[in-house]
Every structure is written in C-alpha cells, then in structure tokens.
N, C-alpha and C positions, 0 to 999 in steps of 0.2 A: 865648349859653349853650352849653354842650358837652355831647355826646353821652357815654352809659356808653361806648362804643362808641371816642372818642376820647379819654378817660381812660386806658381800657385801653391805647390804642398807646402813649399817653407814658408810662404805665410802660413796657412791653416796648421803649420805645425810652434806656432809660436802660441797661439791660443788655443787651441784642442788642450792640452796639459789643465788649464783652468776649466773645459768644461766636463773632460773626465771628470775630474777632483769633486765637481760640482754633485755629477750623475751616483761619483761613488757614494756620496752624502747620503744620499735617497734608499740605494740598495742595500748598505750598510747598518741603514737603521734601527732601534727596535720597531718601531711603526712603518715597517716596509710593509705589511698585510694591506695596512691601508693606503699606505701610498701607493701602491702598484694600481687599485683600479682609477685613483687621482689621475695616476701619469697618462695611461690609457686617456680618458679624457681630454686628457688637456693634448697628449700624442694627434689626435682625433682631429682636435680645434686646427691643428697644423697641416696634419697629412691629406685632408680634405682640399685642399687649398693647390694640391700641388699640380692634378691636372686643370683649374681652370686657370694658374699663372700660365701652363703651358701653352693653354689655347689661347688666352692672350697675347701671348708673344708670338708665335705661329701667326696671329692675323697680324700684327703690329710689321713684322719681318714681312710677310708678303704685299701688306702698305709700302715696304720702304721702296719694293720693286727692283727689279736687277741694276740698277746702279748700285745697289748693295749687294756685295758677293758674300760679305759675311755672313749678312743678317739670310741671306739667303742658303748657306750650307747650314748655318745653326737652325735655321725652320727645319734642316730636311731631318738633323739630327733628334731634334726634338718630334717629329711627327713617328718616330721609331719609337722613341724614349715614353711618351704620354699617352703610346695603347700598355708599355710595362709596369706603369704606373697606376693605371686605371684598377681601381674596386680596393684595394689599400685598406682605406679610410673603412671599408665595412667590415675589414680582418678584423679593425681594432675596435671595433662594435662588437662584434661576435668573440673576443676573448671577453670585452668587459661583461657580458650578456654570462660567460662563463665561469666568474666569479661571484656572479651572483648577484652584482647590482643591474641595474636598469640603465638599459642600454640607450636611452632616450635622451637622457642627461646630458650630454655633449651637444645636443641638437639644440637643447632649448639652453642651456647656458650661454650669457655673455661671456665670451672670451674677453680676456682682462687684456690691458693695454698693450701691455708686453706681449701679449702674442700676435695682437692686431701690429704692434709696429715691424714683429719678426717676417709677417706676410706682407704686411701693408706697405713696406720700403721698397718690395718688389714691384708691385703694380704702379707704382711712381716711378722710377727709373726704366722698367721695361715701354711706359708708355711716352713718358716724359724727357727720356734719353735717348737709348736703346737696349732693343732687347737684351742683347749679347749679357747686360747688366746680370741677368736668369740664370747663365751659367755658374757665376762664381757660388749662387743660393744652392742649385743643385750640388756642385762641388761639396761644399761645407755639407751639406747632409748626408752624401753618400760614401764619403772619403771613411768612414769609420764603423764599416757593419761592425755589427756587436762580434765579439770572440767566439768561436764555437764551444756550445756546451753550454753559451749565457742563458738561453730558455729553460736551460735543464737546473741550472743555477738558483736561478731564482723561483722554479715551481718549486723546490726545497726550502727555500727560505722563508716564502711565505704558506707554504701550504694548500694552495690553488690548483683546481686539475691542470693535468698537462693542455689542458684545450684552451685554458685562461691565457697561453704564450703562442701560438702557431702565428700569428706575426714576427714577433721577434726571432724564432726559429727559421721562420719561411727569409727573414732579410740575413740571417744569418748566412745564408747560400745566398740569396740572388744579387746581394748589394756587393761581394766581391766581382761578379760578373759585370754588375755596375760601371762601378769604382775604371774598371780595366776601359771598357768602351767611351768613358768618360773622357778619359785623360789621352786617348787615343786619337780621340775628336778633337781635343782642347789643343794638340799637338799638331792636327790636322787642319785647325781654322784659321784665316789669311789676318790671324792678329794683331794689331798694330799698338803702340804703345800707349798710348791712350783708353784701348780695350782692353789690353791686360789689366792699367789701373783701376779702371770700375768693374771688372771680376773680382779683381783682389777687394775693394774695399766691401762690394756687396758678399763674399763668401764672411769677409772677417766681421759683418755687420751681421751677419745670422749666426756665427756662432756666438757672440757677444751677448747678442740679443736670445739665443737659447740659453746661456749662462743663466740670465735674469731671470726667465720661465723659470727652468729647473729650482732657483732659489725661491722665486715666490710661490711654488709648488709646497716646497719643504716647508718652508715655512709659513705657510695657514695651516697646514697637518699638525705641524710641533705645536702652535696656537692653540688648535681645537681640541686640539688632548686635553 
C-alpha cells in the first residue's frame, strides 16, 4: 500500500522532467551571465512570499479550531517550517547585490502575471478552501534541491564571484533536510481523500506555473539581446 506522501512524488514526478528541461534552457545558454541575475530577481518575486503564505495559513488553520485536527497538526508543522524559511528572500538580494546589479530591482519591479498566479493561487485556496492546499506548494518547491556542486557549476559558467551563489549552495544542503521532514509530515497528517487531491493539484499547479516563469524569463533575455 502507498503512502500520501508517495502519491504526491509520482505526481510531481510526471512534471518536474518538463520544468528541469525548462531550468536547463537557462543554464545552458550563451546569455546565462545575464540570465542568472534575471533569475535572482524574479527567484526573489517568489521566495519573498513564502513566509507570509505561511502565516497566512498558520492563522487560517487556527480559525478553523479543533474540530480540525488536520488543519491543526499542519499549523504546528508549519510554525517549525516558517522560522526555516525566514530571511531567504534577502540571500537572494545579497547574491544579486554580488554580481553586481542593484539589489533594489526586485522590490520595485511588477512581477509579471505568471508569478503573481504562481503565489496568488495559494492565498485563494488556503483562505478559500483550506489550508492543507500550502502543502502540495511547499512540496513542489522543495522536493528538488539543486545537485551538489550546482553553485560551483554555475560561478564557472557565468563568471560571478562565488558570493553571487550562497543561496543556491546554502539550499543545496538545507532543502535535502527539507524534502526529508516534509514528507515525513505529509505521511504523518490525518489525510483524507479529498486532501490529498487539492495537494496534488496545488503542488502540480506551481510547478506548471514555474514552467511559465522560467520560460518568460528566457525569453525577454533572448528578446533583448
């Protein structure tokens, strides 16, 4: 018999293959010098977002009150999860700040639709459904730390100091440790069928929705060349 916990990954492992392939495009390219502090950027627009989904859902789950046991071990998990989470967002300031562009740009930039709907589908289901919906999103982002060595990877490629990568080096180690308590939790919460579905469909709706970032990344760079 199979775990929620391994249902989940063979979803996300029918589309992760498409958002690799997408990521590969990027890293690959001649214009990776300049895509990399894009990704930064746009990485920024996302990873910003991830502790006030949690606090959201943390107050949304203690709304629901113990008649909810789920929504209630998923707050507890999440009140763990969203001090790990916390300052992220200013890694990836302080790499772009380290290549050299201005580190400001992310703040005053509209994010483009596609990344507003990549977060923005969360705060509607967690508030409008239930929370539980927040897991499948964390899933889909942490189920895939980069490979070790990727930081080292790509200061070569593009030519950046090594201090332009200490996010993606730093998740290189923390997001296996992740990935591990994640699904340990996921395996541990009183899930019912119905919760499983809207995990699955919001994990498989961020990585989709990351597809499309990464592509309209790539391609305003290839444009503006």
């Amino acid at each position: 018999m199979t775990t929620p916990g391994a249902r989940l990954r063979a979803k996300l492992e029918l589309a992760q293959p498409f958002l690799a392939a997408q990521a590969e495009q990027i890293w690959t390219s001649p214009q990776v010098r300049t895509l990399y502090p894009a990704y930064l950027c746009t990485m920024h627009m996302i990873v910003r977002s991830a502790v006030p989904l949690m606090d959201q859902a943390i107050a949304r789950a203690h709304a629901l009150g113990p008649d909810d046991p789920l929504a209630t071990a998923f707050a507890a998990y999440l009140e763990r999860h969203v001090k790990e989470e916390a300052g992220h967002d200013e890694w990836l300031l302080e790499d772009l700040a380290a290549t050299g562009s201005d580190p400001t740009v992310p703040l005053r930039q509209i994010p483009s639709p596609r990344i507003a709907s990549l977060v923005g589908a969360q705060y509607y289901w967690l508030q409008h459904h239930h929370p539980i919906a927040l897991l499948g999103h964390i899933a889909a982002i942490e189920s895939y730390p980069p490979p070790p060595g990727f930081a080292e990877r790509l200061r070569e490629r593009t030519g950046y100091p090594r201090d332009a990568f200490r996010a993606i080096a730093r998740h290189e180690v923390l997001d296996i440790r992740h990935r591990r308590d994640l699904y340990e939790t996921i395996d541990a919460l009183p899930l019912r069928p119905e919760h499983e579905k809207v995990v699955g469909l919001s994990a498989l709706h961020t990585l989709q929705a990351g597809i499309e970032v990464l592509a309209e990344l790539h391609e305003n760079i290839v444009r503006a060349a």
